[in-house]
C-alpha positions in Angstrom: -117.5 156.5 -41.0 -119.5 158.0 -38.1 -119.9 154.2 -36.5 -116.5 154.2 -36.8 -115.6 157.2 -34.8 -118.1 156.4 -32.2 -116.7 153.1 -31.8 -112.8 154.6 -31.5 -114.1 157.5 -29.0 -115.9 154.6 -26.6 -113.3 152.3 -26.2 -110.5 155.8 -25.6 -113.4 156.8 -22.9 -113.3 153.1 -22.1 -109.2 152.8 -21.4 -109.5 156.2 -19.9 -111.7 155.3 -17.2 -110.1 151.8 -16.1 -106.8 153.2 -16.4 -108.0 156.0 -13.6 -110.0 153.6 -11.3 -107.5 150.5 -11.3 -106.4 151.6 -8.0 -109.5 153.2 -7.2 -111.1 150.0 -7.4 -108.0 147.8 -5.8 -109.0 150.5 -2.4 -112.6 149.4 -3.0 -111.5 145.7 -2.7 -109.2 146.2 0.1 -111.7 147.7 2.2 -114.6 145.0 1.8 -111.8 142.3 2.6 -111.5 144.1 6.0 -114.6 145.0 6.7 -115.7 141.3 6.6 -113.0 140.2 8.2 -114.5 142.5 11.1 -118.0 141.2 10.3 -116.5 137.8 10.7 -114.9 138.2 14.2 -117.8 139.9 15.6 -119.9 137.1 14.8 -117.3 134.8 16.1 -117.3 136.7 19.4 -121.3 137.0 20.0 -121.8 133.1 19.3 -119.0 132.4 22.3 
Protein backbone atom coordinates (compact mmCIF):
# COMPACT_ATOMS: atom_id res chain seq x y z
CA UNK A 1 0.00 0.00 0.00
CA UNK A 2 2.86 2.43 0.80
CA UNK A 3 4.68 1.38 -2.81
CA UNK A 4 1.56 2.20 -4.09
CA UNK A 5 1.28 5.67 -2.89
CA UNK A 6 4.79 6.44 -3.66
CA UNK A 7 4.41 5.27 -7.03
CA UNK A 8 0.99 7.61 -7.57
CA UNK A 9 2.76 10.73 -5.76
CA UNK A 10 5.95 10.31 -8.44
CA UNK A 11 4.29 10.16 -11.51
CA UNK A 12 1.59 13.51 -10.04
CA UNK A 13 5.27 15.24 -9.28
CA UNK A 14 6.21 13.70 -12.61
CA UNK A 15 3.05 15.44 -14.87
CA UNK A 16 3.47 18.42 -12.69
CA UNK A 17 6.81 19.27 -13.63
CA UNK A 18 6.54 18.58 -17.55
CA UNK A 19 3.37 20.23 -17.66
CA UNK A 20 5.33 23.53 -16.11
CA UNK A 21 8.53 23.27 -18.23
CA UNK A 22 6.88 22.31 -21.74
CA UNK A 23 7.38 25.78 -22.73
CA UNK A 24 10.23 26.33 -20.57
CA UNK A 25 11.97 23.79 -22.39
CA UNK A 26 10.51 24.86 -26.08
CA UNK A 27 12.55 28.58 -24.98
CA UNK A 28 15.57 26.36 -24.14
CA UNK A 29 15.43 24.84 -27.73
CA UNK A 30 14.66 27.96 -29.40
CA UNK A 31 17.62 29.61 -28.15
CA UNK A 32 20.29 26.87 -28.99
CA UNK A 33 18.75 26.83 -32.60
CA UNK A 34 19.83 30.56 -32.73
CA UNK A 35 22.68 30.59 -31.04
CA UNK A 36 24.22 28.08 -33.54
CA UNK A 37 22.95 29.51 -36.28
CA UNK A 38 25.16 32.60 -35.01
CA UNK A 39 27.99 30.14 -34.30
CA UNK A 40 27.49 28.92 -37.80
CA UNK A 41 27.80 32.30 -39.65
CA UNK A 42 30.70 33.45 -37.74
CA UNK A 43 32.59 30.61 -38.74
CA UNK A 44 31.33 31.10 -42.26
CA UNK A 45 32.60 34.70 -42.17
CA UNK A 46 36.34 34.04 -40.55
CA UNK A 47 37.05 31.14 -43.15
CA UNK A 48 36.21 33.85 -46.21
Amino acid sequence: MFNMNKILLLAALTMFMTSGCSKTWSGVKHDSKKAWNSSKKAVHNATD
